[in-house]
C-alpha positions as a Markdown table, in Angstrom:
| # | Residue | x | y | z |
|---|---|---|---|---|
| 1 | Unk | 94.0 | 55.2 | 140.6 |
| 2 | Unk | 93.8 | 57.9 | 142.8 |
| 3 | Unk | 92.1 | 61.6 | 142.2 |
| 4 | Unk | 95.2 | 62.8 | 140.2 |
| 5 | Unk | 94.4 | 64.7 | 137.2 |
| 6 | Unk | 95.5 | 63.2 | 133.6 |
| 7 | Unk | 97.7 | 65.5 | 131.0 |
| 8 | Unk | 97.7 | 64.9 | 127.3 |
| 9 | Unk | 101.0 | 63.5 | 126.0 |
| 10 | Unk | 102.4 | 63.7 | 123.0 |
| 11 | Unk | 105.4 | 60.7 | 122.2 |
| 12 | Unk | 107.1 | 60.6 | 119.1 |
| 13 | Unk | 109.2 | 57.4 | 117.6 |
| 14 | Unk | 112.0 | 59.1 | 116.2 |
| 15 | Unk | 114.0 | 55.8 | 116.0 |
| 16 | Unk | 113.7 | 53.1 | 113.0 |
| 17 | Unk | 113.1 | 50.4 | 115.3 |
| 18 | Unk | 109.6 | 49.5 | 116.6 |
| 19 | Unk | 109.4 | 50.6 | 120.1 |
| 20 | Unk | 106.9 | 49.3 | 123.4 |
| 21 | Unk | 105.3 | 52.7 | 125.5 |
| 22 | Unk | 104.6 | 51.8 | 129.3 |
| 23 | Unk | 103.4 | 53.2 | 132.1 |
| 24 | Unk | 104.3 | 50.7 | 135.5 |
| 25 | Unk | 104.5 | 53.8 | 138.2 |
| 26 | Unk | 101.1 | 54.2 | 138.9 |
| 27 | Unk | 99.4 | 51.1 | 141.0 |
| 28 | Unk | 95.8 | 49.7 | 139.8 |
| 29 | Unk | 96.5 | 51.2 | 136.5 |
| 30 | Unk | 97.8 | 49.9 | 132.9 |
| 31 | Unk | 99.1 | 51.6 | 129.8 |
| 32 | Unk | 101.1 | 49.7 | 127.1 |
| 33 | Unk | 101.3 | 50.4 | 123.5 |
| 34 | Unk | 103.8 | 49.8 | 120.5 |
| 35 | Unk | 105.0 | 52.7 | 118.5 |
| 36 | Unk | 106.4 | 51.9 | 115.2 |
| 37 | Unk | 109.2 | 54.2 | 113.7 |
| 38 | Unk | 108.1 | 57.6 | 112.5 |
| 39 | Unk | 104.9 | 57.1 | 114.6 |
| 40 | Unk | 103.2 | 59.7 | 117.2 |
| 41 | Unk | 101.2 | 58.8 | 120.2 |
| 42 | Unk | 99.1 | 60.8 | 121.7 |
| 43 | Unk | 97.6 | 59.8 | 125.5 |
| 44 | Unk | 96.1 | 60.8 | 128.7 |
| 45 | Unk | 98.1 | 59.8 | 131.3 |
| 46 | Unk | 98.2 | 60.7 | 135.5 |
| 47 | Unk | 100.6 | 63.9 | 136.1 |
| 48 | Unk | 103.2 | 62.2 | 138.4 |
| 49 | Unk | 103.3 | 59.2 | 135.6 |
| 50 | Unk | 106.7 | 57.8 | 134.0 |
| 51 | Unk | 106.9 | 56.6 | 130.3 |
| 52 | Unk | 109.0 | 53.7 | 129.6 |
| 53 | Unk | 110.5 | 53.0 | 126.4 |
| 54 | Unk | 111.7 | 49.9 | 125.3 |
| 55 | Unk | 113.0 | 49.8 | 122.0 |
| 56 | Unk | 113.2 | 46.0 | 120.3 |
| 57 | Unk | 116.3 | 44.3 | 119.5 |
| 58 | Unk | 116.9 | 41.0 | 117.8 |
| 59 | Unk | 116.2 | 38.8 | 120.7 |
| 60 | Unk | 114.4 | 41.2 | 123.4 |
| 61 | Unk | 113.4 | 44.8 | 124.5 |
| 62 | Unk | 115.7 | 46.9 | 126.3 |
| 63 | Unk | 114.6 | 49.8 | 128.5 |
| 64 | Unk | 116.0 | 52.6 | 126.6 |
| 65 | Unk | 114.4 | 55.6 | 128.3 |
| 66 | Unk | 112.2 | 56.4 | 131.4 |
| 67 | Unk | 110.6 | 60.3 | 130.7 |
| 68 | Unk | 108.3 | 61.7 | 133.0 |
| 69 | Unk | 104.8 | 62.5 | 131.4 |
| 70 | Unk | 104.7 | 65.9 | 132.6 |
| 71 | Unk | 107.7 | 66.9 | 130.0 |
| 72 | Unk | 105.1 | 65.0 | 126.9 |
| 73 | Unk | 102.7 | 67.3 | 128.1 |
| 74 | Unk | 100.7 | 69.3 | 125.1 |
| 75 | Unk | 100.5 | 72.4 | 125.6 |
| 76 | Unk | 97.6 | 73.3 | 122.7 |
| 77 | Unk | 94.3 | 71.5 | 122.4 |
| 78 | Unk | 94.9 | 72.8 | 118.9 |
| 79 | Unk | 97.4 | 70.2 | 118.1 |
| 80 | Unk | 95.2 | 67.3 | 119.0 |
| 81 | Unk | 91.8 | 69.0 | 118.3 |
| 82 | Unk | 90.8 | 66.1 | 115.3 |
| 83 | Unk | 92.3 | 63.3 | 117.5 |
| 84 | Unk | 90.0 | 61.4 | 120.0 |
| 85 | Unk | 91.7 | 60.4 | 123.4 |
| 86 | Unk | 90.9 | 58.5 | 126.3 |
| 87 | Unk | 92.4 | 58.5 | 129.5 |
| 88 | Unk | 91.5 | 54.4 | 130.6 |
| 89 | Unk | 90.5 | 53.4 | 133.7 |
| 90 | Unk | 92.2 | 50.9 | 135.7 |
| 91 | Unk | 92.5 | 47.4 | 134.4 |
| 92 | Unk | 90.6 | 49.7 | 130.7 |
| 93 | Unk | 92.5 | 48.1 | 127.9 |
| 94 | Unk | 90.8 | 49.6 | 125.5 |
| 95 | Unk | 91.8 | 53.3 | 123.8 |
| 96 | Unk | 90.1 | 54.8 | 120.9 |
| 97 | Unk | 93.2 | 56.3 | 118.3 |
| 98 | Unk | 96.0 | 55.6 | 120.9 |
| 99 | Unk | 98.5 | 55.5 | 117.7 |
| 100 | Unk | 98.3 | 58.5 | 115.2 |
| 101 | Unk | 100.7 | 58.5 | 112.4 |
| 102 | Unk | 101.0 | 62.4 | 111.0 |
């Protein structure tokens, strides 16, 4: 990943349908998460990134929605301040509290 600074994002599943969080626009770098229905997620994520959304179906995923991660941004540390996030490395799996349910 290059020297570009990461934003807090805030994503909310207002859908009843489980839904799969990705980020695929930024090279060397990999973000995936599921997001149940009702369920917030909160991440750190490069400025210029793109979330996708793919929300399940009976057979497959279909990309329902591409929103750029500058417009998830949080704008108060308040809102998060009891919330632990991580903004991974490249080729990091691992994130501590990457799914909050409020």
């Amino acid at each position: 990943m290059t020297d570009s600074k990461c934003i807090l994002c805030h994503y909310v599943n207002v859908t009843s349908k489980i839904q799969i969080a990705r980020i695929s626009n930024i090279p060397n770098w990999y973000f995936e998460r599921v997001v149940f229905a009702g369920q917030h997620l909160f991440f750190e994520a490069p400025q210029n990134a793109q979330l996708e959304i793919h929300t399940n179906t009976m057979a497959t995923a279909v990309l329902s929605d591409r929103i750029f991660c500058q417009r998830l941004q949080v704008n108060s540390e308040k809102t998060v301040k009891s919330f632990e996030v991580v903004c991974p490395k490249p080729n990091e799996l691992e994130l501590s509290h990457e799914l909050v349910e409020l």
